[in-house]
C-alpha positions as CSV (number, residue, x, y, z in Angstrom):
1,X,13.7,-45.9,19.2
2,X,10.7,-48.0,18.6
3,X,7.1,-47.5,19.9
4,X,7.4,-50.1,22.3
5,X,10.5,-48.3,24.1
6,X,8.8,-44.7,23.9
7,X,5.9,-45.9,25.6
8,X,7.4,-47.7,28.3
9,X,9.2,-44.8,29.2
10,X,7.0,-42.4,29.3
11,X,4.6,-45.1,31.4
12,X,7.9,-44.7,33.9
13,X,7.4,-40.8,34.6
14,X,5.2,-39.4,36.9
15,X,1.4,-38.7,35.8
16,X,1.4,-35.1,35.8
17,X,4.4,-34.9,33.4
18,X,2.8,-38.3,31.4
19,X,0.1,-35.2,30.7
20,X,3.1,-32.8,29.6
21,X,3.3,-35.5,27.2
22,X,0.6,-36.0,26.0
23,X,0.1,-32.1,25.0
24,X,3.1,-32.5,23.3
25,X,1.7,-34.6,21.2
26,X,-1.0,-33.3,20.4
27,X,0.7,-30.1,19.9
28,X,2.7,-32.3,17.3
29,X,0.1,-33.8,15.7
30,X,-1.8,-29.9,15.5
31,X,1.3,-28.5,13.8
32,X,1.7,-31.1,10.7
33,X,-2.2,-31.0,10.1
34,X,-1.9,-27.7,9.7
35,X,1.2,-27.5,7.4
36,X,-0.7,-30.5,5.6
37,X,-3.4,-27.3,5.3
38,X,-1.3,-24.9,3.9
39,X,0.6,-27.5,1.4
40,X,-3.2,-28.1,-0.1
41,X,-4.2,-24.3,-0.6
42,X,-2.0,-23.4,-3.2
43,X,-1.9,-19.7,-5.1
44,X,-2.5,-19.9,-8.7
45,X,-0.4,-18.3,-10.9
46,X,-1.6,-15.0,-12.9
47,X,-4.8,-14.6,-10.5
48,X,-4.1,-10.6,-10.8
49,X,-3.4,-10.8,-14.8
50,X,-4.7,-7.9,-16.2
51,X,-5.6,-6.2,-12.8
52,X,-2.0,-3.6,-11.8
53,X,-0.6,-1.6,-13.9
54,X,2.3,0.7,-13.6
55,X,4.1,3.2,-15.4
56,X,6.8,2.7,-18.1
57,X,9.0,4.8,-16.3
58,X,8.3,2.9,-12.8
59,X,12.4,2.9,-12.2
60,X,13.5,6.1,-13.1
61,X,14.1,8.7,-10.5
62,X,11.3,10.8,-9.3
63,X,12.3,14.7,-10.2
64,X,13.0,16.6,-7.1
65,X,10.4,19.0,-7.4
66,X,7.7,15.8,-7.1
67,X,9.1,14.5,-3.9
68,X,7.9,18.5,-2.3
69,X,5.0,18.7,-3.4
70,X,1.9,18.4,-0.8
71,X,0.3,16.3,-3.6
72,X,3.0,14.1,-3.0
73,X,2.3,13.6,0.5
74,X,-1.7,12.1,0.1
């Protein structure tokens, strides 16, 4: 559908829905700045190099007698 056609239908509805429209649009035109937005902030790769650490043993079951402990619980 070309420009031309799109317009001359919505000149064919009634105002109040021409306004429906129109905040459709806009809605519309709102959304793909924003994704434009999010497309230009990019995260950069090994920001947190250097700042986690974690233990060797990260994977290994944690003994039973750790999982009661109140200290476990903080």
């Amino acid at each position: 559908m070309g420009q031309l056609q799109l317009l001359e239908k919505v000149k064919k509805i009634p105002p109040a829905y021409q306004q429906e429209v129109e905040d459709f649009v806009d809605f519309i035109l709102s959304k793909k700045l924003r994704s434009a937005d999010k497309d230009a902030v990019k995260r950069r790769v090994g920001l947190l190099k250097g700042k986690l650490w974690m233990s060797d043993d990260f994977d290994e079951p944690a003994p039973i007698s750790s999982l009661n402990s109140p200290s476990a619980m903080q």
